[in-house]
py3Dmol code that shows the C-alpha trace and the ligand (Angstrom):
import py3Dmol

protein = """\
ATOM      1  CA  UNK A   1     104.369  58.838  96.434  1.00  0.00           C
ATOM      2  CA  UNK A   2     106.280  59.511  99.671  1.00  0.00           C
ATOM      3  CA  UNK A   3     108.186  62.683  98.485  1.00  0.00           C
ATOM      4  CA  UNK A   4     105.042  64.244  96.581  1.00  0.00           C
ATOM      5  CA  UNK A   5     103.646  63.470 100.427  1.00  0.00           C
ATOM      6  CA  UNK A   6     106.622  64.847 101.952  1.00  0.00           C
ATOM      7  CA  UNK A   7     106.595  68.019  98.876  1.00  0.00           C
ATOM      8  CA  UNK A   8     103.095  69.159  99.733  1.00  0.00           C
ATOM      9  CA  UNK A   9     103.961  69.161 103.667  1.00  0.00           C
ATOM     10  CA  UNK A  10     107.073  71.082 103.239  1.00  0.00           C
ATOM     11  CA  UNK A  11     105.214  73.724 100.685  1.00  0.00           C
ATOM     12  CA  UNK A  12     102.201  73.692 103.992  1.00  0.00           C
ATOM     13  CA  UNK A  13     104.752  74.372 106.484  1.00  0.00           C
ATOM     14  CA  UNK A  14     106.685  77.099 104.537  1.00  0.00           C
ATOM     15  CA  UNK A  15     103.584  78.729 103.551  1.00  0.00           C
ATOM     16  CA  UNK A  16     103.121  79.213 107.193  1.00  0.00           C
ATOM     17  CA  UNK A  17     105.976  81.542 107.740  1.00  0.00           C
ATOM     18  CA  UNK A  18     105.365  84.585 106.046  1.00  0.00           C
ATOM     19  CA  UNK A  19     107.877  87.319 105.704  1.00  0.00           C
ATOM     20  CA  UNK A  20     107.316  90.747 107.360  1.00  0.00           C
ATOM     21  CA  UNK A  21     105.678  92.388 104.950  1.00  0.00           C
ATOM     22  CA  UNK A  22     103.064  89.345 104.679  1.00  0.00           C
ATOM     23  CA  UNK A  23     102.841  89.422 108.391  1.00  0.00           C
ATOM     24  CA  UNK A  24     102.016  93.321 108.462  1.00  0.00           C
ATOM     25  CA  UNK A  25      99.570  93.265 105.378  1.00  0.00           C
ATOM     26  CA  UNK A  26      97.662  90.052 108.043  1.00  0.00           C
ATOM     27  CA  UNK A  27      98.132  91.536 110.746  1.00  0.00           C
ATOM     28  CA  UNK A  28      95.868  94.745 109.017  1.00  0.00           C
ATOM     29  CA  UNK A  29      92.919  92.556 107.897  1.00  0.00           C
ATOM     30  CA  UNK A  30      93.164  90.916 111.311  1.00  0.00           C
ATOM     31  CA  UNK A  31      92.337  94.321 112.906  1.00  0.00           C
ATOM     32  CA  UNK A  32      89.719  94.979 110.018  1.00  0.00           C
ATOM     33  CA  UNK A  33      88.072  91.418 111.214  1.00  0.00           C
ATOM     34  CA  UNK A  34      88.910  90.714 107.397  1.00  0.00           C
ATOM     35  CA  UNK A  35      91.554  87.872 108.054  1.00  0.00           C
ATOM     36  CA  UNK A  36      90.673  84.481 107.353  1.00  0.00           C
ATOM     37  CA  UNK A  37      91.718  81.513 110.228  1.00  0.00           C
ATOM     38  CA  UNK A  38      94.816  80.795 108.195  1.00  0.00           C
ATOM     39  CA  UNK A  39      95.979  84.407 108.347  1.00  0.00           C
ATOM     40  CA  UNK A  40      95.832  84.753 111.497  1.00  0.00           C
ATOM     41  CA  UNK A  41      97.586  81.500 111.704  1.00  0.00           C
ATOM     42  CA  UNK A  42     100.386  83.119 110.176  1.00  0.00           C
ATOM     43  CA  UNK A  43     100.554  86.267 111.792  1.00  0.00           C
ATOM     44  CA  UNK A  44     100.279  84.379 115.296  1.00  0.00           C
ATOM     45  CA  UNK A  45     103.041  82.283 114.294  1.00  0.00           C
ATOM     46  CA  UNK A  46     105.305  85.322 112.859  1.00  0.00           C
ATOM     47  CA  UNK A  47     104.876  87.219 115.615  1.00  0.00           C
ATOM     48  CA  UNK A  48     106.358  84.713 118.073  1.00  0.00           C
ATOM     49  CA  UNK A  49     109.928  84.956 116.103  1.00  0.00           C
ATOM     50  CA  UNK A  50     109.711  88.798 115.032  1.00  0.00           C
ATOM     51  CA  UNK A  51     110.060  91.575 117.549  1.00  0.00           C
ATOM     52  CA  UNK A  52     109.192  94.593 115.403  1.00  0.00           C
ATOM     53  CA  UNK A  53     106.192  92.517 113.971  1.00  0.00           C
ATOM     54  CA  UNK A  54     104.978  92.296 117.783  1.00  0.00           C
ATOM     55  CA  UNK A  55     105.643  95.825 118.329  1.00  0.00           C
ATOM     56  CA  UNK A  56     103.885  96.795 114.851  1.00  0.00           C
ATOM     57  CA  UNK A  57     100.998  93.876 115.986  1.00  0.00           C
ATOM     58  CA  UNK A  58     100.730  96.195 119.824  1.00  0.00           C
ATOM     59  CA  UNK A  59     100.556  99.338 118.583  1.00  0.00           C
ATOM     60  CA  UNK A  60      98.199  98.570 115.876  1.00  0.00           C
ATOM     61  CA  UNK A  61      95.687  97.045 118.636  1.00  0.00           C
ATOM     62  CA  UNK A  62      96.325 100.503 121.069  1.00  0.00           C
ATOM     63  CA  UNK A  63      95.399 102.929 117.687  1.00  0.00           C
ATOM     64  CA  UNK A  64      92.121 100.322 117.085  1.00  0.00           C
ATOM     65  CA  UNK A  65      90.738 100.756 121.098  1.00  0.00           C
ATOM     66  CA  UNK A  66      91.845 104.710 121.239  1.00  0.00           C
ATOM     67  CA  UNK A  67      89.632 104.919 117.686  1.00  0.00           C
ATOM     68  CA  UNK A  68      86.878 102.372 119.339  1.00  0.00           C
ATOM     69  CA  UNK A  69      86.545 104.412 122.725  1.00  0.00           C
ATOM     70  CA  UNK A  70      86.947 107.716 120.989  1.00  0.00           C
ATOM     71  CA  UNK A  71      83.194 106.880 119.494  1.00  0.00           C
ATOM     72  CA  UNK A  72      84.162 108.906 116.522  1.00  0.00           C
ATOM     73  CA  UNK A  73      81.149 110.467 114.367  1.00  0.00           C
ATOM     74  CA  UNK A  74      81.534 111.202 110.614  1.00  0.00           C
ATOM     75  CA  UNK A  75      79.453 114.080 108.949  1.00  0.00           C
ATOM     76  CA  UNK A  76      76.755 113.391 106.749  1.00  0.00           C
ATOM     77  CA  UNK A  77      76.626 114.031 102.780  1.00  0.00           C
ATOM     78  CA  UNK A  78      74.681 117.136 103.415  1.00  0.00           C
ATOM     79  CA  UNK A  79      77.098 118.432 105.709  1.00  0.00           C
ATOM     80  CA  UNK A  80      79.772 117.332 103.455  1.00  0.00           C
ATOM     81  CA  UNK A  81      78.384 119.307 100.636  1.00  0.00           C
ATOM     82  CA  UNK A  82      77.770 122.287 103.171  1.00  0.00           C
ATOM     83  CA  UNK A  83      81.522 122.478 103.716  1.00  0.00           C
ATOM     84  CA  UNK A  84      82.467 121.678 100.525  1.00  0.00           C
ATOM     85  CA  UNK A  85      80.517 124.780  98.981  1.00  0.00           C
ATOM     86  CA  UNK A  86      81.479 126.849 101.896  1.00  0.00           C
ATOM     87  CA  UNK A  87      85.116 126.158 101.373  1.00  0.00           C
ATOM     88  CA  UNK A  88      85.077 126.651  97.506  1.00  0.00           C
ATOM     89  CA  UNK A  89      82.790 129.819  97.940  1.00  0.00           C
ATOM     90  CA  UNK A  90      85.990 131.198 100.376  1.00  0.00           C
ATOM     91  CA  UNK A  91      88.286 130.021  98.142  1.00  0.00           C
ATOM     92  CA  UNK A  92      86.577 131.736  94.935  1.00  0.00           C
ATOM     93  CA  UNK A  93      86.548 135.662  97.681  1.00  0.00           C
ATOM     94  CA  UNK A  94      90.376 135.333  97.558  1.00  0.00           C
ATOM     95  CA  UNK A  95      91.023 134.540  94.003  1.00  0.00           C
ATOM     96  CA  UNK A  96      89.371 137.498  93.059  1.00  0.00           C
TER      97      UNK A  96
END
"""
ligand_1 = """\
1
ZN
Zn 108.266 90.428 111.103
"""
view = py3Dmol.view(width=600, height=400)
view.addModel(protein, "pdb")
view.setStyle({"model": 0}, {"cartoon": {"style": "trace"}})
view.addModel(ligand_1, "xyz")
view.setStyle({"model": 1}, {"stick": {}})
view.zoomTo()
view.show()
């Protein structure tokens, strides 16, 4: 009873330190709001003991304010199909 105690806390504990691929993959759905409260667990946790994780973690929270404060605007499907037939209609003049 003990050791299947003393098992499942070891498997808890380990599962808490994730490699650095793990951390990077958490540290993306933590910046998509997509990470659960363990994830960022993890990632909190990793990035105490891994430099380039922290560096990776930083830069990743610059790029998401520069996108946030640059307020960017995509087009709309009409305008999408505008361009689209504009560029093929270009593309079809020097062709032939
Ligand atoms: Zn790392």
């Amino acid at each position: 009873m003990f050791r299947k105690k003393l098992v499942l806390k070891m498997s808890i504990f380990k599962s808490l330190f994730v490699d650095c691929s793990e951390a990077a993959h958490c540290c993306d759905k933590v910046q998509y709001e997509e990470a659960s409260f363990f994830e960022k667990l993890k990632i909190h946790l990793h990035l105490i003991i891994c430099k380039p994780c922290k560096k990776y973690s930083n830069n990743n929270i610059k790029l998401t304010s520069l996108i946030k404060k640059a307020d960017l605007k995509t087009c709309t499907e009409e305008e999408k199909k505008a361009w689209k037939e504009k560029i093929e209609k270009e593309i079809s003049k020097k062709e032939s």
